[in-house]
C-alpha positions as CSV (number, residue, x, y, z in Angstrom):
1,X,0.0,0.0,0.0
2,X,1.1,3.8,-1.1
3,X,0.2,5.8,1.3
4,X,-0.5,9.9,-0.4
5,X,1.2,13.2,0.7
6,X,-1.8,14.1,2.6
7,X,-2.3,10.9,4.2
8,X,1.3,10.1,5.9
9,X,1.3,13.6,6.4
10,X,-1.5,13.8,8.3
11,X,-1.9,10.6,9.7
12,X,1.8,9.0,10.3
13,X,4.0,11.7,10.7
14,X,5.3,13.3,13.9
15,X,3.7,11.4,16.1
16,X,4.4,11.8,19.7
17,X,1.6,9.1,21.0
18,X,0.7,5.6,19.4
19,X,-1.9,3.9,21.6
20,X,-2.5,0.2,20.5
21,X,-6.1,-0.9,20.8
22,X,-9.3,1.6,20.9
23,X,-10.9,0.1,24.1
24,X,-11.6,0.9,27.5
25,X,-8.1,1.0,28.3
26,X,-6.5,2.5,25.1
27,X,-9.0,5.3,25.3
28,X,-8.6,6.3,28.3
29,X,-5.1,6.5,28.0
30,X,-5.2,8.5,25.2
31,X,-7.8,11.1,27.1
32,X,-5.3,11.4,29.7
33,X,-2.2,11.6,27.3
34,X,-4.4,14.4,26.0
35,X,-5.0,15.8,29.5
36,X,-0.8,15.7,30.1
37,X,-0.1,17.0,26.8
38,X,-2.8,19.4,25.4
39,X,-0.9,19.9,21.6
40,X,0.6,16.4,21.0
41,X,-0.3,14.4,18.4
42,X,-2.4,11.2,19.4
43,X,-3.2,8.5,17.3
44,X,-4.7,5.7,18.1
45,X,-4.5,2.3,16.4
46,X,-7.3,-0.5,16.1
47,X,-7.0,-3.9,14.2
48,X,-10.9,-4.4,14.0
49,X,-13.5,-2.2,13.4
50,X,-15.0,-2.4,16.5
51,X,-12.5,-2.7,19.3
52,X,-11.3,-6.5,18.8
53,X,-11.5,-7.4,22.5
54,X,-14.1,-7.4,25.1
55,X,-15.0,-3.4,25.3
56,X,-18.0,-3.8,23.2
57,X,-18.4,-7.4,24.2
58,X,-19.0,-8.0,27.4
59,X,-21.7,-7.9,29.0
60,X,-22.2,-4.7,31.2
61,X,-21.2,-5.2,34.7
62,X,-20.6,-2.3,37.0
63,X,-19.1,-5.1,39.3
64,X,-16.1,-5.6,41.6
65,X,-16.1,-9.3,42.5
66,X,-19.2,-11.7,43.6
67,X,-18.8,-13.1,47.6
68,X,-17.3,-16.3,46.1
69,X,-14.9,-15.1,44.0
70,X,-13.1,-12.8,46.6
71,X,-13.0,-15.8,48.8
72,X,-11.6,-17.9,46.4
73,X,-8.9,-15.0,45.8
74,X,-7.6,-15.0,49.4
75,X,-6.8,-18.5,48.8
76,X,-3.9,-17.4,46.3
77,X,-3.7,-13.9,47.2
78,X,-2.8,-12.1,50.0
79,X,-5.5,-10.6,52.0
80,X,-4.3,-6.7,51.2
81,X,-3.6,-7.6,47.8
82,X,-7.7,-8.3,47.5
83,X,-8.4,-5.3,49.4
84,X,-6.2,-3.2,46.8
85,X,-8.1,-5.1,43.4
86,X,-11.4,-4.2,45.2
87,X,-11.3,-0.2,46.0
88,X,-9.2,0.0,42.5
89,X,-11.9,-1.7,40.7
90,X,-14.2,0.6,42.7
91,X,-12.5,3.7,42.4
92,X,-12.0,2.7,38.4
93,X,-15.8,2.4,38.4
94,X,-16.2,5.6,39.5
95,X,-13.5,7.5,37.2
96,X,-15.7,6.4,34.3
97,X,-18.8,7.5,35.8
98,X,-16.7,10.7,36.6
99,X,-15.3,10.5,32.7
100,X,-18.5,9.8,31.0
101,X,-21.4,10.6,33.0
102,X,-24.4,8.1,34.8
103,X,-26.8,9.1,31.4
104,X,-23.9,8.5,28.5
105,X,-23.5,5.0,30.7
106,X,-27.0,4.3,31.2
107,X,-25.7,3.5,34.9
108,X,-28.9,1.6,36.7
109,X,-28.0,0.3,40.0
110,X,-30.4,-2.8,40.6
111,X,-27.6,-4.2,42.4
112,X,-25.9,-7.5,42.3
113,X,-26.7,-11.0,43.3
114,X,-24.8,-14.0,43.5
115,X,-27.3,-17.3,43.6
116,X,-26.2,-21.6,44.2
117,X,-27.0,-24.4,42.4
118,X,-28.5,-26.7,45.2
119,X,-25.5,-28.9,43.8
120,X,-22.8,-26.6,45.2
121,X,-24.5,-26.7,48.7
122,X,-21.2,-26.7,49.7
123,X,-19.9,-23.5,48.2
124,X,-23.3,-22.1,49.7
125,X,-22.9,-22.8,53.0
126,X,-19.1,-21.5,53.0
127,X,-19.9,-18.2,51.6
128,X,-23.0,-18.0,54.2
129,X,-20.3,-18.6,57.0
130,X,-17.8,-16.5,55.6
131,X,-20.0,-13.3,54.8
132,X,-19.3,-11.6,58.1
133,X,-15.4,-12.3,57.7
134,X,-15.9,-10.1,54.2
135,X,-18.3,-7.5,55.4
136,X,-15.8,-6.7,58.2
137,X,-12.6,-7.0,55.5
138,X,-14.4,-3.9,53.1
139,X,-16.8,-2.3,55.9
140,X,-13.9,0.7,56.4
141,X,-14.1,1.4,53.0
142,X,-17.9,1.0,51.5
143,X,-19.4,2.1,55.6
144,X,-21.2,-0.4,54.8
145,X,-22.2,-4.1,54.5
146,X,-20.9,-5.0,51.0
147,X,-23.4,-8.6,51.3
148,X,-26.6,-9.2,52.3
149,X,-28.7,-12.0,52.6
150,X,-32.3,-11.7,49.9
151,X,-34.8,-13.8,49.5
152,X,-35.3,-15.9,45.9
153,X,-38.0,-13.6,44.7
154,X,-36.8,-13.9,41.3
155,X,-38.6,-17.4,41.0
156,X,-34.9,-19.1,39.9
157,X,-35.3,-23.0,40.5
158,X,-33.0,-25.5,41.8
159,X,-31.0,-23.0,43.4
160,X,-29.9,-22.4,47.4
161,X,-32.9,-20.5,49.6
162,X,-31.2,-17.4,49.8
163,X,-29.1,-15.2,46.9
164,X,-26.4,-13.0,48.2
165,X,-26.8,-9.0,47.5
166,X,-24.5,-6.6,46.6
167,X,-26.3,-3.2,46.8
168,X,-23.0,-1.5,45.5
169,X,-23.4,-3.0,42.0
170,X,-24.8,-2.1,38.8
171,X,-25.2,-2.5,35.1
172,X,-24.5,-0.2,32.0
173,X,-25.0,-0.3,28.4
174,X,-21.7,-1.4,27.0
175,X,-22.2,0.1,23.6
176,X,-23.5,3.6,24.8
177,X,-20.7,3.7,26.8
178,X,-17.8,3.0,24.3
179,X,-19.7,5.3,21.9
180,X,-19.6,8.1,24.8
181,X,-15.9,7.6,24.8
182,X,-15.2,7.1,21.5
183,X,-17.2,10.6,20.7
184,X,-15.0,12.3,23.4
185,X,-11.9,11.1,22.5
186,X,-12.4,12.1,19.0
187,X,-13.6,15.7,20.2
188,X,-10.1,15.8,22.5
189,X,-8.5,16.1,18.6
190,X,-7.1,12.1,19.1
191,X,-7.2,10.5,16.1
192,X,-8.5,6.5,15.6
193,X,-8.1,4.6,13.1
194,X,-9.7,1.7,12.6
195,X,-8.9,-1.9,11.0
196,X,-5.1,-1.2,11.3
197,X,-3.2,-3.9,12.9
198,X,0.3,-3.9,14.4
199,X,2.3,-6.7,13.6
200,X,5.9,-5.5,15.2
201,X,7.8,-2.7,16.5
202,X,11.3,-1.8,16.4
203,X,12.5,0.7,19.1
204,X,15.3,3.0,18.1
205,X,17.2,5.3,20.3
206,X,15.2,8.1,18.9
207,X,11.4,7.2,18.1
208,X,9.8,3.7,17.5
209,X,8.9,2.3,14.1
210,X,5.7,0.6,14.8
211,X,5.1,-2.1,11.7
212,X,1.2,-2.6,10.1
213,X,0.6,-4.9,7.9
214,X,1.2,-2.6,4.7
215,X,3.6,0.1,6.1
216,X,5.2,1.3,8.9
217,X,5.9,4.6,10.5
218,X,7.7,5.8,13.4
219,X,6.2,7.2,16.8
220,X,7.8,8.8,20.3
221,X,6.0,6.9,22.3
222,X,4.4,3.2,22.2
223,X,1.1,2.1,24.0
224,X,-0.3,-1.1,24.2
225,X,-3.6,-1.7,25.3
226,X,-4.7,-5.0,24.4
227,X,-5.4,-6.8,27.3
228,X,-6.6,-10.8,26.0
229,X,-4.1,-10.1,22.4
230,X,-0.8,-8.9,24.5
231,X,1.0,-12.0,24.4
232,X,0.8,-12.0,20.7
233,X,3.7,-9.0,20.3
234,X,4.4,-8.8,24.3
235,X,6.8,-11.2,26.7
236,X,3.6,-10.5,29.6
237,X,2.4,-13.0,31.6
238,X,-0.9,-12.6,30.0
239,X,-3.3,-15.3,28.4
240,X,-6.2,-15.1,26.3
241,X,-10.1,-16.1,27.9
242,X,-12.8,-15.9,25.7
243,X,-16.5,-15.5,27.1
244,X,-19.3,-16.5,25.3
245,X,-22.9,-15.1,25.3
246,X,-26.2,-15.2,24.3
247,X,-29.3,-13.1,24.4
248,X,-32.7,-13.8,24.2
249,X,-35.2,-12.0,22.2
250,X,-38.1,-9.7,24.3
251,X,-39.5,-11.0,27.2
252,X,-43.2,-9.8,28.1
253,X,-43.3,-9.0,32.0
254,X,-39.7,-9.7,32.4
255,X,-39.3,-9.3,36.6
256,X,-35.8,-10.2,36.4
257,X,-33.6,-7.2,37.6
258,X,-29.8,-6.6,38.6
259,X,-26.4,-8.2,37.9
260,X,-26.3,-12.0,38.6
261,X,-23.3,-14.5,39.4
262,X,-23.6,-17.8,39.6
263,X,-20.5,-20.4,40.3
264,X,-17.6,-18.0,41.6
265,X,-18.5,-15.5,38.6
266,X,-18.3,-18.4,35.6
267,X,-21.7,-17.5,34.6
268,X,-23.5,-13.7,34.6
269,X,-26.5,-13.0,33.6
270,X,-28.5,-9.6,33.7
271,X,-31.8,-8.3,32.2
272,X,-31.3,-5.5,29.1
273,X,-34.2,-4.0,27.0
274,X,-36.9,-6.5,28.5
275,X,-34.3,-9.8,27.4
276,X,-31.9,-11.9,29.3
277,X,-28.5,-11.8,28.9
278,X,-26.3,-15.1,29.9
279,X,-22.7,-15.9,29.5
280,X,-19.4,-17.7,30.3
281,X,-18.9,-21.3,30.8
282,X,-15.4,-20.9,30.2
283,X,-14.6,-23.4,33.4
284,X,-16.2,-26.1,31.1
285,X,-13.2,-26.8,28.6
286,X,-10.3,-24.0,30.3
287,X,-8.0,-24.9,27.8
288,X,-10.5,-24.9,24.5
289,X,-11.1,-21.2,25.8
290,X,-7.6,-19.9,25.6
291,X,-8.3,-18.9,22.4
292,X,-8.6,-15.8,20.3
293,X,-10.9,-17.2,18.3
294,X,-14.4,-14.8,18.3
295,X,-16.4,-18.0,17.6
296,X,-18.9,-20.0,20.1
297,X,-18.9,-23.9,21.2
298,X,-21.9,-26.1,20.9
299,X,-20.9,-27.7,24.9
300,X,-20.7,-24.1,26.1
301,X,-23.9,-22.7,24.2
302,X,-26.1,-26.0,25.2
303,X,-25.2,-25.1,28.8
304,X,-25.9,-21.7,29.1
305,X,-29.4,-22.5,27.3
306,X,-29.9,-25.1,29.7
307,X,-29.3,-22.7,32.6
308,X,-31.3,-20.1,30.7
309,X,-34.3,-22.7,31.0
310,X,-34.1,-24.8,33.6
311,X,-32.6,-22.2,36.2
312,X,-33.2,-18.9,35.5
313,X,-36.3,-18.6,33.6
314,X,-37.7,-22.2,34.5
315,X,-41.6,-23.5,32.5
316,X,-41.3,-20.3,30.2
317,X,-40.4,-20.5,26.6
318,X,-37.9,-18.0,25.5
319,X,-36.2,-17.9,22.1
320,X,-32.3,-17.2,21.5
321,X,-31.8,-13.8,19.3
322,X,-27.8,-13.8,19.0
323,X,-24.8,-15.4,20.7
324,X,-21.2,-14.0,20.5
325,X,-17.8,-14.0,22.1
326,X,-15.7,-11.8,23.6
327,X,-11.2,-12.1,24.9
328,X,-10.3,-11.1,28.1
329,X,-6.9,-11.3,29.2
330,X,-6.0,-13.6,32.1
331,X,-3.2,-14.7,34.6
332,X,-2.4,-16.8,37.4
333,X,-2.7,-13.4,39.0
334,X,-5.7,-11.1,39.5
335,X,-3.3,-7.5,39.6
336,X,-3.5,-5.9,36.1
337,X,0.2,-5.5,34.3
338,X,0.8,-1.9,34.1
339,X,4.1,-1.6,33.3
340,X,7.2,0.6,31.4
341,X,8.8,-2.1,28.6
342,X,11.6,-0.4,27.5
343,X,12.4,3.5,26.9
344,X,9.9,4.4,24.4
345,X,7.3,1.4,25.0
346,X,4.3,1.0,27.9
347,X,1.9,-1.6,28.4
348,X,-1.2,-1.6,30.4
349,X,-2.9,-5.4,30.4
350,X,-4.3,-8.5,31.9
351,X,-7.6,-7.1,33.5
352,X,-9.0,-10.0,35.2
353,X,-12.3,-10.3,33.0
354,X,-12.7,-7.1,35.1
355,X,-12.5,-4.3,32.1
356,X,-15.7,-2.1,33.1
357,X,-14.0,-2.0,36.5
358,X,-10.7,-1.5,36.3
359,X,-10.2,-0.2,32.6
360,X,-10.8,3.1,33.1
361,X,-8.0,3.6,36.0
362,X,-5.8,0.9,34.2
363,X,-6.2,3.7,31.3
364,X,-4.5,6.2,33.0
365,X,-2.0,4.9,34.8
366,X,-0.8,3.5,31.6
367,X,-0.6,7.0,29.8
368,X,1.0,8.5,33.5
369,X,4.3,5.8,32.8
370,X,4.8,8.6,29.8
């Protein structure tokens, strides 16, 4: 590809920022590399054309961690180390309500609930005993109870008595948000350029010549934010996890209302625009979904749709309207990699399936190694 005059000039010439990856993270990097330097020039690079990864995937959790999955963290993390991942994802939460605004997110906070199979009795009964340990761990910091016990009103079957509430969570509208943030960005004078994917880099002692499939051009300063695709140009402990999900079409009378996790957070589910939402499964075939691949299993998709029918909307017929797949980047370790690579090149990756959390903080601290 020949690139015109007006184009390099433009577009790939004297740039001072390349950001890597238009999501969550890469965005707000480049808002606060805007921030930082108010005349630079900011470009921003994306290999699909909608961001590749989960930003526009997932499936709209204002969350910080279920009860069981914070438990099941202290058993390989130390008990300050969860404390930190909480109030960042908290505090992350509320830089992009601070960022974006409650009406660009469509921020409703129905709250969270975490429910039991009456097969995982046992994982019940533990989180039961262990709610006042928790409540006590966070109570200094939310003044509050951060669990609760609530009755099954929701008319799930084959589930524990009681669900476990989280009045702190909340749900947004994943697309309304990345178009929020993509229309700000773009109003900040940071340019994006879609379906443009990085293949290689070379650092120099002056600029680095960041390689695209047709053309290279050099940059200042290298950003990559792209969480679940890192390890594909990065040495960073960082794997791929893909999610899978499914929608239903319209429900009439749909009661259902909040953020639900089921199984230490390997299945969500969440009501949008009178329909359920359901996904994950990923714990079914771990190493089948260390992929990249945006496709969908038939195992995975028969058990959600079994969960969907048996479980959470029991005796009523409901009819499947899409299913798609979204890569988070994962690690033996929940803390996100935020880190300096070498003189001219940054990284800011491995979220923890925690993007809407954490992204937005993840975001600028990435653009602050500058």
């Amino acid at each position: 590809m020949r690139l015109s005059y007006w184009e390099y000039k433009n577009w790939f010439s004297q740039v001072d920022f390349t950001v890597v990856g238009s999501g969550i993270v890469g965005l707000h990097a480049a808002l606060r590399l805007r921030e930082r330097y108010p005349v630079a020039k900011i470009l921003v690079l994306e290999k699909g054309v909608l961001p590749e990864g989960a930003s526009t995937k997932n499936a709209g959790f204002a969350c910080f961690g279920s009860l069981s999955e914070l438990l099941d963290d202290l058993r390989s993390h130390a008990e300050e180390e969860v404390i930190n991942l909480v109030q960042k994802r908290w505090n992350g939460l509320q830089l992009l309500r601070k960022n974006l605004g409650d009406a660009a997110l469509d921020f409703t906070p129905h709250g969270g609930y975490e429910l039991f199979l009456q097969s995982d009795e046992k994982s019940y009964t533990s989180c039961l005993a262990n709610m006042p340990f928790i409540n006590d761990l966070f109570r200094s910091f939310f003044k509050a109870d951060l669990f609760v016990k609530e009755h099954n009103r929701f008319d799930f079957a084959g589930i524990c008595e009681q669900l476990i509430f989280n009045p702190f969570e909340a749900q947004i509208d994943t697309g309304k948000m990345m178009h929020a943030l993509l229309k700000k960005a773009i109003s900040q004078d940071i340019l994006i350029l879609n379906q443009q994917e990085v293949v290689g880099y070379t650092e120099t002692d002056s600029s680095v010549d960041v390689q695209l499939l047709n053309f290279s051009f050099p940059t200042q300063k290298l950003f990559f934010a792209t969480n679940g695709f890192a390890h594909q140009l990065l040495e960073v402990a960082v794997k791929p996890g893909r999610a899978q999900v499914l929608i239903t079409e319209p429900i009439p009378d749909l009661a259902i209302k909040g953020t639900f996790h089921l199984d230490q957070g390997y299945y969500y589910f969440r009501n949008i625009d009178n329909r359920i939402l359901l996904g994950g499964g990923r714990n079914l075939d771990f190493a089948g979904e260390t992929t990249t691949d945006l496709g969908q299993t038939e195992m995975i998709q028969n058990h959600l749709e079994r969960l969907l029918k048996e479980v959470i909307l029991p005796q009523q017929p409901v009819q499947i309207a899409q299913r798609w797949s979204g890569i988070m980047g994962l690690g033996a370790h929940k803390s996100p990699i935020v880190e300096q690579l070498s003189n001219r090149v940054y990284c800011g990756v491995r979220l923890g399936g925690m993007g809407v959390a954490i992204g937005s903080l993840i975001g600028a601290e990435l653009a602050d190694l500058a």
